[in-house]
N, C-alpha and C positions, 0 to 999 in steps of 0.2 A: 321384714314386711313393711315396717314404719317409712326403713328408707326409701325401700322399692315405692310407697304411695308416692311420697314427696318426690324422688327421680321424675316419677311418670308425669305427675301433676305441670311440673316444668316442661317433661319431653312432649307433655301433649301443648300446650301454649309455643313452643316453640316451634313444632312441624305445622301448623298456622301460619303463623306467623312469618314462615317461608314462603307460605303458597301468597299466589296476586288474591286481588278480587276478583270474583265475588265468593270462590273457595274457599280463600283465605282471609287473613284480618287485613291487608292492602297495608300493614307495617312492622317494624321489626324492633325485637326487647334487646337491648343494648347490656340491660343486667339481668343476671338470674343467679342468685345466690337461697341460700339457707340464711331465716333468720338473724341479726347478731346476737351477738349478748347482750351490747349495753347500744338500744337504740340511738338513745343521746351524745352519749360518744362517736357512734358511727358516723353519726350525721354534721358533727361538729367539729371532725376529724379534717387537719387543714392537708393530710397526705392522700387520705381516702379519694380516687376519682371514681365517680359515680357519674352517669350515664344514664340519659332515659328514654324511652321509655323501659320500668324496671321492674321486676316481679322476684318479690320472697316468699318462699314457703315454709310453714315450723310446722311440727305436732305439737297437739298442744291439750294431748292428756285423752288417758280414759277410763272408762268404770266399765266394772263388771256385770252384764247383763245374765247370762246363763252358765253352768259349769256343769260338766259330767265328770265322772272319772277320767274321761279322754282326753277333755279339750273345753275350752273355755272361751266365750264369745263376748268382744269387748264391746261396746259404745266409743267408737275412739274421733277423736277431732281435729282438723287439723284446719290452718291460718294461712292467708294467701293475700300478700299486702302488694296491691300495685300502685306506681306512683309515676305521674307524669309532672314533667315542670315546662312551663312557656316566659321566657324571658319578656315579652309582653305585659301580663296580669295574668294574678290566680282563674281570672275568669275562662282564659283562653288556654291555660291550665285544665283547667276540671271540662270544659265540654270541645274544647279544642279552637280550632282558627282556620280561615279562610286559606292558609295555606299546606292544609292538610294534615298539620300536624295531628296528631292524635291528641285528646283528653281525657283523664281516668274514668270519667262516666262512662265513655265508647269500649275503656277495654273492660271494666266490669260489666259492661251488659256482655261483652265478648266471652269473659270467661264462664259466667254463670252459664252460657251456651252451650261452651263445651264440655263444660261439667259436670253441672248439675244433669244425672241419672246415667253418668259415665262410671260404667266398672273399672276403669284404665286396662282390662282385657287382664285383672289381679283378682285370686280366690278370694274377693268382698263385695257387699251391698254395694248397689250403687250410689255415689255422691249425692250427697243432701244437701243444699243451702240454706243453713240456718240465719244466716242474718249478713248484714254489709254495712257498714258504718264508714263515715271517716275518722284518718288518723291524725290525731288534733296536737302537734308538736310545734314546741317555739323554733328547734332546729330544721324543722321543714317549711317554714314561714319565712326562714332566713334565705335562704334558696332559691325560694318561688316552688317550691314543689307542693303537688296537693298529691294527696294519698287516702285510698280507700281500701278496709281487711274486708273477708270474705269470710266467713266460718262455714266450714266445710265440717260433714260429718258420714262416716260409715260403720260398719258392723266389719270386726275380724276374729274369726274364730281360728284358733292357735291349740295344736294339737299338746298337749301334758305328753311330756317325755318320761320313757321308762316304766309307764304304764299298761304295753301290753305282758297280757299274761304270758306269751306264748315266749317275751322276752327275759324271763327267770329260768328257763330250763326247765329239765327232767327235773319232778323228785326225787330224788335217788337215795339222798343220805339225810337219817335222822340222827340228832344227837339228844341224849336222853340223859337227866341226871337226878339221880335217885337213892333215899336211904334206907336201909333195911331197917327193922323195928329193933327198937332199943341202941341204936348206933349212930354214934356224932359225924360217923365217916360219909362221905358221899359216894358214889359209883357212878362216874361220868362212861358211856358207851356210844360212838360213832357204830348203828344201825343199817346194813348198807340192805335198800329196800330194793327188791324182786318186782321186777314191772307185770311181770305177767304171772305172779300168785293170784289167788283171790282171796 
């Protein structure tokens, strides 16, 4: 399920993304990866080509809200960092240029659009936006790129395996182990039980 959010999250900014205006975002994301590991490496990587405009998505943890014996309903969050760069200035950068380019303010108002109270058509609450910040790195400064995260949040309930009853079988067979009085020996006996005694 984790992945399937983060798939869709991308597959929905990208079928966007294809359509013109005013359907669609009137531009198109060059990147779309899963977070890295080591941001600073990523970014500082002289083999790495990167491409903008660019959008990441991670999970990024959850906690336990409710449990039954069945199934268990998480608090879960996930991170969605878009980042544009304008070889001009950061300025043209963050809200964009006369020449259409795009700037990360236009595509975070664009995503929170399609996001925020989107189920992605997956058994969870809808997308929450908890907050938006930018992402304040020396190797994104190097660049010219400016980049803003998104904290996204839903609810996933996830069924507990092997927990139906109906999944243990017939009772059929007891095993019984027991000593007579005054004896160290045991009497172990496999019981084979009659369904339709009473």
């Amino acid at each position: 399920m984790i992945s399937e959010i983060e798939n869709k999250i991308l597959e929905l900014l990208a079928i966007f993304a294809e359509k013109p205006l005013p359907e669609g975002l009137g531009y198109k994301f060059k990147t779309f990866e899963s977070y890295p590991d080591n941001w600073e490496a990523y970014f500082n990587s002289t083999t790495k080509v990167m491409e903008f405009p660019a959008a990441w998505v991670t999970f990024g943890g959850a906690t336990t809200i409710a449990a039954t014996s069945f199934s268990t309903t998480f608090d879960a969050r996930f991170g969605l960092m878009l980042a544009a760069k304008n070889l001009r200035n950061q300025g043209d950068a963050r809200g964009g240029d006369l020449t259409g380019k795009v700037g990360v303010y236009q595509m975070v108002e664009d995503a929170i659009a399609l996001l925020n109270g989107n189920d992605l058509q997956l058994d969870i609450s809808a997308l929450e936006v908890l907050s938006v910040q930018f992402v304040k790195m020396e190797a994104l400064r190097k660049r010219g790129v400016v980049a803003m995260a998104i904290q996204l949040k839903t609810e996933i309930t996830m069924a507990v395996k092997n927990q139906d009853p109906n999944a243990l079988g017939d009772f059929n067979t007891m095993f019984n182990s027991w000593a007579p009085q005054q004896s160290e020996h045991l009497i172990n006996q496999n019981i084979e039980l009659n369904g339709d005694d009473s």
